[in-house]
N, C-alpha and C positions, 0 to 999 in steps of 0.2 A: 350542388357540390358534386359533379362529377366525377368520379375516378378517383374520390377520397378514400380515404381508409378510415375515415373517422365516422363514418355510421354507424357501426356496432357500439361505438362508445357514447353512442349520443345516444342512441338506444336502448341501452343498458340505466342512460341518467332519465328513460321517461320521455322520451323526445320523440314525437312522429315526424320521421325523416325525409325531407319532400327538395328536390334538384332545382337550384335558382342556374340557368344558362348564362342568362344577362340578368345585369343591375332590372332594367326594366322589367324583370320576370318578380320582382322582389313587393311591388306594389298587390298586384293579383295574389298574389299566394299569401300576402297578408291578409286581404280581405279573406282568403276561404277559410281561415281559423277562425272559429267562435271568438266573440270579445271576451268573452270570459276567461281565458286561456294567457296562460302566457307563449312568449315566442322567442325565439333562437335565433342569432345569425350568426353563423361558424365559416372562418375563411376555408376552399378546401384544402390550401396551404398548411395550417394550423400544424405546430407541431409543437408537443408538449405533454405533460401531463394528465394522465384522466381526471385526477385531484385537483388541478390546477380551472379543467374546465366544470368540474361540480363546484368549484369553490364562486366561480364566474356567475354558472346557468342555472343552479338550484336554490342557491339562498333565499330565503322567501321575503327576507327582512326589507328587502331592499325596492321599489318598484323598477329601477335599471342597474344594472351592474355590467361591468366590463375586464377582461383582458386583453393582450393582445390578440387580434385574430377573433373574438369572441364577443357575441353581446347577446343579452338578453333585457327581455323587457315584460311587466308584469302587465294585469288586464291594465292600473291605472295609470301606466305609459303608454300603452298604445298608441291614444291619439297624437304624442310628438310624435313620436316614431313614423306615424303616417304623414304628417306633416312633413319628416323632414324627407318623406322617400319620395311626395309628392312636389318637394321643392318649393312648400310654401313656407319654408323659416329664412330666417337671414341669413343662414348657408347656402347659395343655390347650388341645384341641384344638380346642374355640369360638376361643380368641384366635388359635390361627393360622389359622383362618380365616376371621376377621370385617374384619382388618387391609388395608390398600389395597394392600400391596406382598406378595401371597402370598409369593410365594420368598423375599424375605428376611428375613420372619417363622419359614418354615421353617427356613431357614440360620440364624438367630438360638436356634432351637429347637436345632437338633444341635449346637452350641456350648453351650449351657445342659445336652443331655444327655453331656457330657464329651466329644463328638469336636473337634477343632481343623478349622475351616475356615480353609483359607487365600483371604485378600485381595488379589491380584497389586494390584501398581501400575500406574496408567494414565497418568499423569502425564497428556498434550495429550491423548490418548484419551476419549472420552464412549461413557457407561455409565449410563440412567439409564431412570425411566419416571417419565414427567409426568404431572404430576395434572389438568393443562386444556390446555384449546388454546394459551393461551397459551406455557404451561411446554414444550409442543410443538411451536409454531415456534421458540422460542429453543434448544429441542435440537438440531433443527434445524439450525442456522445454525453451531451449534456443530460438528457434525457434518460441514455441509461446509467449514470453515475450516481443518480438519486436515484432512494429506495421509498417510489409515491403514498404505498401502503406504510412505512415507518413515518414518512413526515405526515401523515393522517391520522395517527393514532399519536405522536408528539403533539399535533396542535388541535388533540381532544381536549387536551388539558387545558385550565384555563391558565392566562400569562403570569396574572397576579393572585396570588393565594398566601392563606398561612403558611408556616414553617410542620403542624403537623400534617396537613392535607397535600405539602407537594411532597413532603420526604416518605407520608407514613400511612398514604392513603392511595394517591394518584399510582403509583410505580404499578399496581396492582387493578387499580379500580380501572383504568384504561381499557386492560385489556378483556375486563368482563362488561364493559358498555360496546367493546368489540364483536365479543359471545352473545349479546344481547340485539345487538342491529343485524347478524347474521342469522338469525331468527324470528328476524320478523317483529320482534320486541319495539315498543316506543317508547319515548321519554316519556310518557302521561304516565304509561304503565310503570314505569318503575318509580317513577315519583309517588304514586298512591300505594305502590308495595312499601315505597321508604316510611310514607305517613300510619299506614297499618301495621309496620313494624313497632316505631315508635309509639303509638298506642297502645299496642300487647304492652310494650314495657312499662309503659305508665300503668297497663292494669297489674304488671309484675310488682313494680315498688309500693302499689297501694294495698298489697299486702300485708304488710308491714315485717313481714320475715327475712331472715337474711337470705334464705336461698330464693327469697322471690326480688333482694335486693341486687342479688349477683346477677341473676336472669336479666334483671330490668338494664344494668348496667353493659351486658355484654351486648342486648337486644338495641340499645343504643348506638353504639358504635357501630350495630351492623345497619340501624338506619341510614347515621351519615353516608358509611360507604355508600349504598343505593343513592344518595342524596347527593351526594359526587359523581355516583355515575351516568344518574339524569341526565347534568347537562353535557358531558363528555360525551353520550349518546347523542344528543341533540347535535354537537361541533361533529362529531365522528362521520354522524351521515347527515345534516343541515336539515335535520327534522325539526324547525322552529315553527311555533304553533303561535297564535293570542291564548289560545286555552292552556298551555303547555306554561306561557309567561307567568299565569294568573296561578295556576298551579304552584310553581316553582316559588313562584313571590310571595303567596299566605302560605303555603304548608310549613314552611320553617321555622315560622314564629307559631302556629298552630302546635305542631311536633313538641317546642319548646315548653310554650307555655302548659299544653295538656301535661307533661313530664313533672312540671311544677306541682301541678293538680294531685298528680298520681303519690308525687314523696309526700304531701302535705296528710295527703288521705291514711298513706301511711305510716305517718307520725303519729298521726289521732290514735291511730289502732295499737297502737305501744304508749298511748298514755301520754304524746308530745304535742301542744299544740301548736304548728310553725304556720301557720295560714297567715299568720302576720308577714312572714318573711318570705313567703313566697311571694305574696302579692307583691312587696316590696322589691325582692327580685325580677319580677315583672315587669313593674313600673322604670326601674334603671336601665334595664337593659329596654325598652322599649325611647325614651326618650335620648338613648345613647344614639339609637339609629334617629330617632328624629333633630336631631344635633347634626349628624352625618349628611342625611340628607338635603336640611335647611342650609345648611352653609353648602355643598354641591353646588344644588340649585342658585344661592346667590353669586356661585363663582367660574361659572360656564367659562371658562377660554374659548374668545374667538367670538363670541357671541353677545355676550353680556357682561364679561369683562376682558382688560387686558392683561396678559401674561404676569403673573405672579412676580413682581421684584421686589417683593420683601427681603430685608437680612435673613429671616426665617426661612423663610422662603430657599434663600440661597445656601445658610447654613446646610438645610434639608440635602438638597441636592448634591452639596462636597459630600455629607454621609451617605448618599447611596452609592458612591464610588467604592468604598468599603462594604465587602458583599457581606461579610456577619453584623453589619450594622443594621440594613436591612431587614434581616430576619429577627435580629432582636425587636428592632420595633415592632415588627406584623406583629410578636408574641406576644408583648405587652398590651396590646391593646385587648387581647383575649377576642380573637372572633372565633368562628363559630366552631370552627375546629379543634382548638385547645380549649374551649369553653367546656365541648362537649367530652370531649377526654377524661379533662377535669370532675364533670360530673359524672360520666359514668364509675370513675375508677372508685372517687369518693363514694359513692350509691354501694360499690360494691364491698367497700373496704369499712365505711365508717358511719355514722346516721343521718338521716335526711337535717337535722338541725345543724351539723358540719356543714355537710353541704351548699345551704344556704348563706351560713355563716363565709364558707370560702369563696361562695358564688357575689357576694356583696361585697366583699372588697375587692375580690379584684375587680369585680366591676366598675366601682367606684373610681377606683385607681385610673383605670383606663378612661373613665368616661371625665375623670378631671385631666390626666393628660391631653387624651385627643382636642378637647374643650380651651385651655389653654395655649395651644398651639397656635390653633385657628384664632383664636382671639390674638394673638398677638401676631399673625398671618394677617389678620384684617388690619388693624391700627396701623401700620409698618405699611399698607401697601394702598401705591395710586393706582387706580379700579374706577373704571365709570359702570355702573349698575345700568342694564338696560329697562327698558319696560317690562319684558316677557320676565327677567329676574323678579320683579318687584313683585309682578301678580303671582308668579308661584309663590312665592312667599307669603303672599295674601291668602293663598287658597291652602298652605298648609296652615296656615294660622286654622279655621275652621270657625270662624268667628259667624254667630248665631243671629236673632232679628235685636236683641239687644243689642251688641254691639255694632250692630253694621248702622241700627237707626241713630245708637253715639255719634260714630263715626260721618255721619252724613250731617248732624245739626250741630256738630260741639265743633269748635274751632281747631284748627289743625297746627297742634303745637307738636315741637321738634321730643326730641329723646325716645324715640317709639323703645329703646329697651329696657331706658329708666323705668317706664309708665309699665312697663310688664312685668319688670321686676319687683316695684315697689307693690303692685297689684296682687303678684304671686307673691308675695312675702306675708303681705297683708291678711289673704286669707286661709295660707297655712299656717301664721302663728294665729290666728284666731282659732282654727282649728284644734290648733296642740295644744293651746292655754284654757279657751275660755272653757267653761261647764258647755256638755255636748246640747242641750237644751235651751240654750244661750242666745235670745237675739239678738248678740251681738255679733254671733258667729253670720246669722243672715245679711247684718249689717254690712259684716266683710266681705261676702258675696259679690253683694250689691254693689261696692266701693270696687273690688275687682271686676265688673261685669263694666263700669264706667270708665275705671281707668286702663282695660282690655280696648275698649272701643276707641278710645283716644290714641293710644300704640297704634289703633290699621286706620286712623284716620288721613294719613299723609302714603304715598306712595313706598316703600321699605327697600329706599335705596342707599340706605346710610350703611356706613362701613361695620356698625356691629348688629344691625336690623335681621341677619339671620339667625338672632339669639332670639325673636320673637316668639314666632312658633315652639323653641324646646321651652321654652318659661310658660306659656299655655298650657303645655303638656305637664311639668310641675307639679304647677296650679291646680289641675282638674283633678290628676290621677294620685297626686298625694292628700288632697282635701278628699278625696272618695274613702282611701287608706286608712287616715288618721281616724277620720268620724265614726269607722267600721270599726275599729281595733278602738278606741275609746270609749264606747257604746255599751259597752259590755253586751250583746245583746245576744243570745245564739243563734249560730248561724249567720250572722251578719259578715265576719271576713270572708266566708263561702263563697255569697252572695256579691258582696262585693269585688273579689275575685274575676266573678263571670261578668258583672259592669264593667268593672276596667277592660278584660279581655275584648268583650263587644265593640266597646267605644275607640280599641286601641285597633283593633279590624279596619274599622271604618279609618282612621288615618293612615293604617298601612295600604289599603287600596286607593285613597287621594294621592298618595304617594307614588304608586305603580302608574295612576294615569296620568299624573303630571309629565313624568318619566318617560310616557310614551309617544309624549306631544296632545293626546287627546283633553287635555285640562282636568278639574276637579270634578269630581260627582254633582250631579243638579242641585241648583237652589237648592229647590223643593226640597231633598232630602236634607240638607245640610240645616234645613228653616225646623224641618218635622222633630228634628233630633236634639232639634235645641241651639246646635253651637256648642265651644268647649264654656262658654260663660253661663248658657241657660241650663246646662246640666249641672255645673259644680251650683249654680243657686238650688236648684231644684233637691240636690242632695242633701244640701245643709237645710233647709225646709224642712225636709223629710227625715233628720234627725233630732230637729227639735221637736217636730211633731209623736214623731211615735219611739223615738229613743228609749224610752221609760213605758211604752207599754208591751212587754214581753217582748215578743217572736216578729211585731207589726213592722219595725223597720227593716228586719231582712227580709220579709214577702214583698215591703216595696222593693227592694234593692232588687230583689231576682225578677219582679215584674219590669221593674224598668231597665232591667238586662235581656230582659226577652224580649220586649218590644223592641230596641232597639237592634238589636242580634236580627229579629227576624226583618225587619224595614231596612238594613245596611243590606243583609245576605242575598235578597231578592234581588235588592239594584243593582249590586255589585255583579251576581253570577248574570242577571240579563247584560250585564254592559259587556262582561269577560266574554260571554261565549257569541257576542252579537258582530256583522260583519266589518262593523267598524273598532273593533276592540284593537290597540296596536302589541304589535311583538315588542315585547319587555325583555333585555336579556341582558344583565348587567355583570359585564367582565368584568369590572374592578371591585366588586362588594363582596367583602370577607367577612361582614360580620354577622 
């Protein structure tokens, strides 16, 4: 790039700046970069935005990305990129290099040899290389008329958000994830400052005082902010990590649930016993996301299904024309940012038993709305489910050696959400009716653990099969609940508490790697842990077993909360921090 101007700016994003004369000069200078490394090819034309070309040359998420004028490629493109500079793709290599705009003939090249470039959007951002003088003062002009450092710090934020996080968070939080990347600050860091915040307050309301309940409540909303500014830090300067994903993706359910822990501990200590309702809090808002996510994944556009033409569907879309229509919805559905509002204000104003009280119905509320929707989203709409849909679905079920050995000898009859529903009906009313010592309650188990394996025996490409997985979820985590809170036992909602929490770990991270393309967690672990069928048997066991003798059924429960805790924790942080772990970064999830 002779005689550019664009060196200092490419040197500013990290870039060792090295002069291509000729295309031919382009093969050699590839080879002298380590494979490890990624590489740059910048027209010295290029006129545009510094934003524009970080937004190109630094995203890590991508292994190529592209603008005008601009490409880059990560260590696991290189080898097209060498192919196509050596002219061994179905491009040859006279046409890429006879063309006016080298790079994005190349770029157009490794896309023709089957790698996906990705196109960041620029929206006010310029990105281009002019073909005369002319087309170069009008870049030009373009160029200074936008303000790159304003449209950097606008598209910190993320697109789609609550109603209290864009109006009542973001205006502010922006620009301290600004103060924070001009310092040297990373998303990691401020994420584990948000989770440490959150924690003090859990140990604030477990106080049980009102000035440890105000603390706890103000300490909260100062986590979200941090929690908001994460990922704004991360968009602000494209510091996206696997580690950073794995972070951002359990700390919030970790934050949440510890917060649970801390009011319940709370309440004890004024003489309230809500351990019931927390868990139960828990448990809702935990299969609300597994509802969320189960229907996502069964409903990929473009991929695995086609474009939504439901009525619903359609209704949907005349109401977002209507922009306070919009925001009503986000708010009803309570995600994470009016959730948490909700709870701090109540923590600070009223007692952890309100609280819970307010936190269960509207969750409820929401989690029958959103559920509803989609249900008749699904009925209403023609959708071919592909393979990759089915087996996620497979893999968020979590189905154990019981039912996978059903699932392989029983015959493969149709209804996979009758057979999960009737399964989980079966043995939460066994649960809630029968005496807790009751082999009948095992019976149900068992009858669920059969009719679980018949549900994932057929492929889970029917129009309401992404109800499987949340009916599992149910199943496991209200028969843990009810047996625990039935039992009379001390200590056993405690204990039970940190079971569900562990068990619920382990599907928020099958979740995250689904999401990342890398699939579910190994057999192995999936076979060690039981499955959601070999643990709700194993529970009911273990409350007819030791129900009746004192303290015996909550030391099981917390033993087989630790085991589990500790055999999830180990594989999950080897996978997260390992070099094959994917960047997780989900712009549309509010809740």
């Amino acid at each position: 790039m002779p005689g550019s101007q664009l060196g200092p700016d490419l040197r500013a994003l990290g870039f060792d700046v090295q002069n291509a004369f000729l295309p031919d000069d382009l093969p050699r200078l590839l080879a002298a970069v380590p494979a490890g490394e990624r590489v740059a090819l910048v027209d010295p034309r290029f006129l545009g935005h510094v934003h524009a070309l970080r937004l190109a040359l630094t995203d890590p998420r991508f292994p190529a990305a592209s603008v005008p004028g601009a490409l880059t490629v990560q260590a696991e493109a290189r080898p097209a990129l060498a192919r196509v500079l050596s002219g061994g793709t179905s491009a040859p290599a006279a046409q890429v290099r006879t063309t006016s705009v080298l790079t994005d003939d190349i770029a157009a090249a490794i896309e023709a040899d089957g790698l996906a470039v990705h196109h960041p959007e620029l929206g006010s951002l310029v990105a281009t290389v002019p073909a005369d003088e002319v087309a170069a003062v009008a870049a030009s002009r373009a160029v200074a008329a936008v303000d790159d450092e304003a449209v950097r710090l606008r598209n910190a934020v993320k697109s789609r958000d609550g109603f209290f996080t864009t109006h009542c968070i973001s205006p502010y939080s922006r620009y301290l994830a600004r103060w924070c990347a001009r310092r040297g600050l990373t998303p990691n860091q401020v994420t584990t400052a948000s989770l440490l915040t959150a924690l003090i307050a859990a140990g604030c309301a477990a106080t049980g005082t009102r000035g440890g309940y105000v603390a706890a409540g103000v300490l909260l909303i100062l986590s979200f902010v941090l929690d908001c500014t994460d990922g704004q830090l991360a968009r602000y300067s494209l510091q996206y990590s696997t580690m950073g994903a794995w972070l951002d993706a359990t700390f919030d359910r970790a934050k949440e649930y510890a917060y649970y822990a801390g009011l319940a501990l709370g309440a004890a200590r004024g003489g309230d016993d809500v351990w019931a309702l927390a868990l139960g809090a828990m448990v809702l808002q935990t299969c609300r996301h597994v509802v969320d996510f189960s229907f996502n994944e069964a409903h990929v556009v473009g991929t695995d299904a086609t474009a939504n033409t439901s009525p619903t569907a359609a209704l949907s879309d005349r109401l977002d024309s209507v922009g306070w229509t919009v925001w009503v919805r986000r708010m009803i559905v309570l995600p994470i940012g009016e959730r948490w509002a909700m709870i701090a204000v109540l923590t600070a104003v009223t007692t952890p038993r309100i609280v819970f009280y307010a936190l269960l119905i509207g969750c409820a509320f929401a989690a029958c709305y959103t559920t509803a929707g989609r249900v008749l989203r699904s009925l209403s709409r023609r959708a071919t489910r592909s393979d990759r849909a089915a087996r996620a679905l497979a893999e968020l079920a979590d189905s154990g050696p019981l039912a996978q050995l059903i699932a392989a000898k029983a015959p493969r009859m149709p209804g996979a959400p009758v057979l999960a529903a009737v399964g989980a009906l079966l043995v939460v009313a066994a649960a809630l009716t029968l005496p807790v010592g009751s082999g009948l309650v095992i019976g149900a188990a068992a009858l669920y653990a059969v009719l679980s394996g018949l549900a994932v025996a057929r492929p889970l490409k029917g129009p309401l099969d992404w109800l499987v997985p949340p009916l599992f979820r149910v199943a496991e985590y209200c028969t843990v609940l009810i047996l625990a809170a039935r039992s009379d036992v001390a200590g056993a909602l405690p204990a039970a508490f940190g079971l569900v929490a562990a068990v619920a770990y382990h599907h928020y991270d099958t979740v995250y790697r689904i999401k990342g393309g890398s699939g579910a967690p190994p057999q192995w672990l999936v076979r060690v842990i039981g499955g959601h069928e070999g643990r709700t048997l194993v529970v009911t066991v273990l409350a007819a077993v030791l129900a009746a003798r004192d303290t015996d059924f909550t030391l099981a429960l917390t033993a087989l909360a630790a085991v589990i805790a500790l055999v999830v924790l180990v594989e999950s942080i080897r996978f997260w921090v390992s070099s094959g772990a994917p960047a997780v970064h989900d712009e549309g999830e509010t809740a």
